[in-house]
C-alpha positions, 0 to 999 in steps of 0.5 A: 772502875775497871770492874764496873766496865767490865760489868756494863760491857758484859750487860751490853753484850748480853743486850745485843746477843738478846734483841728488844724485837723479835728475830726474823721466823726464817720461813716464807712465800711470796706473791708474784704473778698469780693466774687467780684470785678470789676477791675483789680486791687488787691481786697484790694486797689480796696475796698480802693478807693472805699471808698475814692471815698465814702468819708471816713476816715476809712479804715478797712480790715484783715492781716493774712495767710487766708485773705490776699494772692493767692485765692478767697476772699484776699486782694491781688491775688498773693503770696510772700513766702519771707513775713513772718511776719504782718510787712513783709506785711505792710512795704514790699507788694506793695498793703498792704503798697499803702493803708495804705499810703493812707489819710485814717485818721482812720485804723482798722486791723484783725491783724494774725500774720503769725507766729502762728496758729491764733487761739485764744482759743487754743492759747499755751505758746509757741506762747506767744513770737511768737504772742508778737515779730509780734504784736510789731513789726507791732505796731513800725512799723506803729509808725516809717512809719507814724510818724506825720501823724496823723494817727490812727491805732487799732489792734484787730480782728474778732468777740471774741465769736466765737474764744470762741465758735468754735461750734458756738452755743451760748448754749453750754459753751466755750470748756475747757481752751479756755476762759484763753487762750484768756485771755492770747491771748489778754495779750499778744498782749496788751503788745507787743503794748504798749511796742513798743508804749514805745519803738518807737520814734512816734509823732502825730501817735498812735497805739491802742489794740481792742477785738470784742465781738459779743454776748452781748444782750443774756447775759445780765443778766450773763452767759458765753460770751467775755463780762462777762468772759473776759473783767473785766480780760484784760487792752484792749484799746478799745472794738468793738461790731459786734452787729447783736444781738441787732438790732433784735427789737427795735434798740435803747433800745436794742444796748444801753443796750447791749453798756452799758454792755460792757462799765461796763465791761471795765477796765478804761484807764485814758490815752483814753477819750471819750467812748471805745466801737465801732460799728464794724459791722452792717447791715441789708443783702439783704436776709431779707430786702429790700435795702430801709428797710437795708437803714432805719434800717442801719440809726436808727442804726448809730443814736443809736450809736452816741447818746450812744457815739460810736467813730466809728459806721462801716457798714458790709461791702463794698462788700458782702463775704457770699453765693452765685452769685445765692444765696447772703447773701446781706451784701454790698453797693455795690451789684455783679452787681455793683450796689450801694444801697441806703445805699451806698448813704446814707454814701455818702451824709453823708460824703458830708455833714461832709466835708463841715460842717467841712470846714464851721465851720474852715472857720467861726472860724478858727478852726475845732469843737470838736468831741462832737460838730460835733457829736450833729451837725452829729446827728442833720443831720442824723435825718433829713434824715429819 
C-alpha cells in the first residue's frame, strides 16, 4: 500500500510539474492610447487583432472614463452614458466584451473606475466604498463570465510614481498625504478582489491585483518612491515595473538591480509561486534610436528579464501614443505609416517559434513543458537571435 502511494503521488507530481495547458510565452505588448489606426474598426479591437495576428497570448489595455470612450486616443469611438461602472464596460460594450472574449490567455487592464475621480494620490475616504464596490464587481464579473477558461486577468494601473508624483519630478517629494492615500488606494482594491475571489463561484479562472512602479533604479539606496514607501506597506499580488530608468546603460546589471529591489520590497504571498515582478513597459523609441538599435536593445531587455525571472516581459507599445505625425515619439511596432519594425518581426518569430516549440514537446511527451523548462529553452532561442 505504501508503495503504490508513493507511485500515485510521484505520478501526481509529475502531473503538476507538466500542465494539461501550455505555459504562459512570457513576451508581450499592449494597446493603450494609440494616436492612429488604419481600419474601420474600433481602435481597441483593431489593436487586439493585430496582436493575435502577432501571435500573443497577452492582451493589455486600459478601462477608465479618460482611455476608453468618444475622442482621439480610445479604445472605442463612440459614447454610452447608460454604462457606469468597469463591469457595465466589460459585460455590456460590444468591443470591451469582443476582446475580452477573444483567446488571449493572459489579460492586463488599467483598471479606473468610473465612479471615482481616479486619482490615486488624492484618493478620499468617501471613495473607499466607491472604488471597492467597481473593483469586486469587474473582479466577479470576469470570475463568473470566463469560468473555465483559463483565463488570467491582473488589474492594476498606470505608472505608480507619478500618481505619487504629479509634478513629475523625481526631485521633489510626494505632495502631502499622497504617499498613505495610495496606500489606501491599493488597500482598497486588494480587498475588494480577493473578496469577490471569495465570494464568487470560478474554476480554472483567476483574477490578480498589481502596482507599477516606475522610478526604481534612482532610489536605490533610499529615498522616497512607490518601491521604498509603499510596497513593504500593502499585500499586492504582484508588481509591474515600467523600466525606461533602468535601460539607460548597461541593461542587465542595471534592470537586475533594480528588479532585485522590488523583489525585496514585496510582502510574500504563499499562494503565488514563482517571482512577482514583471516587465510592464519597455522600449527604445524611434526619436532616439534607429529601428535596428530599438530591436537589439528591446531583445537584450527581454533576455535580462527572463534570466531574472520575470513572468511577463511586455514592450511599449503596438501603436505609438505621444507626440506628433510630424514630430512621433517612435514608441511602436507598428509605425503611422503602417509599416512594421523589425521588433515587430522579432516578437513575431518569437511566437513562431514558441508555438511550435510547445507543439513539438506535447507531441514528444504528451505533455506541455513546465514555464521553467520553456523559459531556459525560450532564453536559449533568443540569444541565438543576436
Amino acid at each position: 500500500m505504501r508503495l503504490l502511494l508513493f507511485v500515485l503521488c510521484s505520478h501526481l507530481a509529475g502531473l503538476s510539474a507538466f500542465p494539461a495547458e501550455p505555459p504562459n510565452m512570457l513576451l508581450g505588448t499592449q494597446a493603450i492610447g494609440g494616436r492612429y489606426q488604419f481600419t474601420q474598426e474600433e481602435p481597441l479591437l483593431e489593436s487586439a487583432k493585430l496582436i493575435a495576428e502577432l501571435g500573443s497570448g497577452i492582451m493589455k489595455f486600459s478601462i477608465s472614463k479618460q482611455a476608453s470612450f468618444g475622442k482621439a486616443k480610445v479604445n472605442v469611438r463612440g459614447s454610452n452614458p447608460g454604462l457606469k461602472t468597469l463591469a457595465d464596460i466589460a459585460a455590456k460594450e460590444p468591443t470591451h466584451r469582443a476582446v475580452l472574449d477573444m483567446p488571449f490567455t493572459h489579460f492586463f487592464i488599467w483598471a479606473y473606475p468610473f465612479t471615482t475621480h481616479g486619482s490615486a494620490g488624492t484618493f478620499k475616504p468617501a471613495e473607499r466604498d466607491l472604488e471597492y464596490r467597481e473593483m469586486f464587481d469587474l473582479t466577479a464579473h470576469l470570475l463568473r463570465t470566463y469560468s473555465g477558461s483559463g483565463k488570467k486577468f491582473y488589474l492594476g494601473h498606470w505608472e505608480g510614481d507619478w500618481h505619487l508624483r504629479p509634478h513629475f519630478d523625481p526631485k521633489q517629494p510626494f505632495p502631502e498625504h499622497f504617499g498613505e492615500n495610495f496606500i489606501a488606494w491599493l488597500k482598497v482594491r486588494q480587498q475588494a478582489i480577493e473578496d469577490a475571489k471569495r465570494d464568487t463561484p470560478h474554476q480554472n479562472v483567476e483574477v490578480w491585483h498589481y502596482t507599477e512602479a516606475n522610478l526604481v533604479e534612482p532610489f536605490l539606496k533610499g529615498g522616497q518612491c512607490l518601491a521604498n514607501d509603499i510596497l513593504p506597506q500593502v499585500d499586492v499580488d504582484f508588481v509591474s515595473y515600467s523600466c525606461y530608468d533602468s535601460l539607460q546603460r548597461g541593461i542587465r546589471d542595471d534592470l537586475h538591480a533594480a528588479l532585485d529591489h522590488l523583489e525585496s520590497k514585496l510582502n510574500p504571498k504563499p499562494g503565488i509561486l514563482g517571482k512577482r515582478v514583471f516587465i510592464g513597459e519597455s522600449g527604445f523609441p524611434a526619436r532616439r534610436y534607429p529601428p535596428e538599435v530599438t530591436d537589439r536593445k528591446s531583445t537584450d531587455t527581454m533576455i535580462a528579464a527572463l534570466e531574472w525571472g520575470c513572468p511577463f516581459v511586455l514592450y511599449w507599445e503596438l501603436y505609438d501614443n505621444e507626440g506628433t505625425p510630424e514630430k512621433p515619439g517612435g514608441f511602436w511596432l507598428i509605425n503611422e505609416k503602417n509599416e512594421k519594425q523589425p521588433i515587430w518581426h522579432t516578437h513575431q518569430r518569437y511566437f513562431t517559434w514558441a508555438k511550435k516549440h510547445l507543439a513539438d514537446t506535447k507531441q514528444r511527451t504528451g505533455q506541455y513543458p513546465a514555464e521553467e523548462e520553456f523559459r531556459a529553452a525560450a532564453l536559449e532561442y533568443l540569444r541565438q537571435q543576436k
